[in-house]
C-alpha positions in Angstrom: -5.6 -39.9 -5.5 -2.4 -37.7 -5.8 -4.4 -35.5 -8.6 -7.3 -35.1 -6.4 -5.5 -34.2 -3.6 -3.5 -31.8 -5.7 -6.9 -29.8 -7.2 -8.2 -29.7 -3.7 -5.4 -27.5 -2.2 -5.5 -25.9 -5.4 -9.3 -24.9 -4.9 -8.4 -23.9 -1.4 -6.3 -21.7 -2.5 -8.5 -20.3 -5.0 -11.1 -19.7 -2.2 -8.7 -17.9 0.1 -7.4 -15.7 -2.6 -10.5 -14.8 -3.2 -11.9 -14.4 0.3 -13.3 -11.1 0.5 -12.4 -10.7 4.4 -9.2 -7.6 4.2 -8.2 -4.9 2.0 -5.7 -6.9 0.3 -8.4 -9.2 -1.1 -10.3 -6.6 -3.3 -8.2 -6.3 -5.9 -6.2 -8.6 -7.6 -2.1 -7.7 -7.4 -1.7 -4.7 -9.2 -4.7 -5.0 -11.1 -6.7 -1.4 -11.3 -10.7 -2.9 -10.1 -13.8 -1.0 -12.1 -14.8 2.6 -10.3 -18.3 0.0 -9.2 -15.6 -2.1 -7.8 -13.5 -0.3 -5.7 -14.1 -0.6 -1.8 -13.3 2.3 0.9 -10.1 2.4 2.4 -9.7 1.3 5.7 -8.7 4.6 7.5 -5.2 5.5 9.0 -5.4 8.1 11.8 -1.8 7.1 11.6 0.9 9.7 13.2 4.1 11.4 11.8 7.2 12.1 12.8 5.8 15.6 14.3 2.9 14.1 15.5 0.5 15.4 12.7 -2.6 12.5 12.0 -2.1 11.1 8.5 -6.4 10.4 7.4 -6.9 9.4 4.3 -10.2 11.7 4.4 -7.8 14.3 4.3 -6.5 13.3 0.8 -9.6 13.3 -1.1 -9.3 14.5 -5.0 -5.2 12.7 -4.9 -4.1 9.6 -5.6 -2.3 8.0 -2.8 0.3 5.2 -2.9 0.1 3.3 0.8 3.1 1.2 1.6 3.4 -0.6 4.5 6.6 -1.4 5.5 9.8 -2.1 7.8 13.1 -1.0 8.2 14.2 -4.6 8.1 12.2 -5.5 5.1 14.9 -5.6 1.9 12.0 -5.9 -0.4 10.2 -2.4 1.3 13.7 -0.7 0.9 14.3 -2.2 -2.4 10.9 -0.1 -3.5 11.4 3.2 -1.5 13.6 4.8 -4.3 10.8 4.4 -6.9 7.9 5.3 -4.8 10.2 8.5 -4.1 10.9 8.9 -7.4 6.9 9.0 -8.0 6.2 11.1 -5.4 8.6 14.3 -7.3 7.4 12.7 -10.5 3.6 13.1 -10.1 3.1 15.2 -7.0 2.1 18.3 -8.4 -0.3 16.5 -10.8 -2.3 14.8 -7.6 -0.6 11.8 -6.1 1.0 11.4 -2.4 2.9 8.8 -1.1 2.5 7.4 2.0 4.9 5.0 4.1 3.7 3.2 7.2 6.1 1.5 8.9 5.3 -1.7 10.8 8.8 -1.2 12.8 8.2 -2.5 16.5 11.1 -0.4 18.1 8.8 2.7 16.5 10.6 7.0 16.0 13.9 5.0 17.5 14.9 3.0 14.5 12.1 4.8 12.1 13.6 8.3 11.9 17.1 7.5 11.3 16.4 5.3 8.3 14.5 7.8 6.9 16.8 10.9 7.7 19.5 8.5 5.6 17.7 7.3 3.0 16.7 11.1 2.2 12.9 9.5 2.1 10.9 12.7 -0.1 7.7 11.7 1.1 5.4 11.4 4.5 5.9 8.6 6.9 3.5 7.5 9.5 4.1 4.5 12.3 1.9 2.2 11.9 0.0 -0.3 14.5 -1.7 -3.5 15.3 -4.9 -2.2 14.6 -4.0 -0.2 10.9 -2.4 -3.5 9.6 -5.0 -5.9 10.7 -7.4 -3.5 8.7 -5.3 -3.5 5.5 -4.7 -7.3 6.1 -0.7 -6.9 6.3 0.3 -10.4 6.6 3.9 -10.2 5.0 5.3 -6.9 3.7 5.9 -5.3 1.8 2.2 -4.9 0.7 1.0 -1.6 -0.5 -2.1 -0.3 -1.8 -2.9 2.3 -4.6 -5.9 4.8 -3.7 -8.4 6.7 -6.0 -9.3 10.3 -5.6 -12.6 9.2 -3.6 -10.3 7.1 -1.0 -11.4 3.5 -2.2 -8.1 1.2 -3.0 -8.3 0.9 -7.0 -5.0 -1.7 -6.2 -3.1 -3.6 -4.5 0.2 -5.5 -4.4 1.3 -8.2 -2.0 5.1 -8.5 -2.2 7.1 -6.1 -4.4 5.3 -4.4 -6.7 6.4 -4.1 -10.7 7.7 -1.0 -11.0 6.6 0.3 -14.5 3.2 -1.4 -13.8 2.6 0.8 -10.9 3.6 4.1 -12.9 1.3 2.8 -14.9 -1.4 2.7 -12.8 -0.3 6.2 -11.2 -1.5 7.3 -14.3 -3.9 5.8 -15.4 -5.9 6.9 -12.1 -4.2 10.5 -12.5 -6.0 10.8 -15.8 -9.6 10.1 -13.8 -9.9 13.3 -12.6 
């Protein structure tokens, strides 16, 4: 009985994993999908901190790193540094960074974390509406972009560092 009960919730899980219903679902965790693969990007229309639109549409030909995240998240600050690091790595080769905070209190608590942290790359506040579509459940969660705006990865919880880079480049090479 116990082992049935134990391979039940196990195929639950299996199902849910795989449930094809948010952005997060259509790739595995840091796992680059096949070009056929790949689905679009759920749009941003997202602004910054001078009230510029962040769309994805405008991004076309780069790779873009999305990373949802919070101010109180230790996990999302834990990764800023690297994805930082990226963006003055690979920049001039094609990739942007994006970071969309999911901080309630919005500019208030937003720009002063960012000002400190010396953040090198473009931050957008983020909604309801723009999580829901990326299926944000827990953060952070962030998504790696092709040059045709369909999300080649994704990672739910921190992501591996060096994995990442290496997916930078691997998608960098794919002009």
């Amino acid at each position: 009985m116990r082992k049935t009960l134990t391979m039940l919730w196990a195929s639950i899980l299996v199902v849910l994993a795989l449930y094809p219903g948010n952005a997060a679902a259509q790739a595995k965790n840091g796992v680059i999908l096949p070009a056929e693969q790949r689905k679009q990007a759920p749009e941003l229309g997202l602004e910054d901190a001078v009230g510029k639109q962040a769309n994805l549409k405008d991004y076309r030909g780069k790779v873009v790193v999305v990373d949802f995240w919070a101010t109180w998240c230790h996990g999302c600050i834990q990764e800023m540094p690297w994805f930082g690091e990226f963006q003055r790595k690979y920049g001039d080769q094609g990739l942007s960074v994006i970071g969309v905070s999911l901080d309630v209190e919005g500019w208030k608590v937003v720009k002063p974390f960012v000002t400190k942290a010396a953040v090198p790359y473009r931050i957008v506040l983020g909604n309801d509406s723009s999580a829901q579509a990326y299926g944000i459940g827990n953060m952070p969660d962030t998504f790696l972009i092709d040059q045709q705006g369909r999300i080649a990865a994704s990672y739910v919880g921190m992501v591996d560092k060096d994995g990442l880079e290496k997916n930078i480049q691997t998608l960098l090479a794919q002009k």
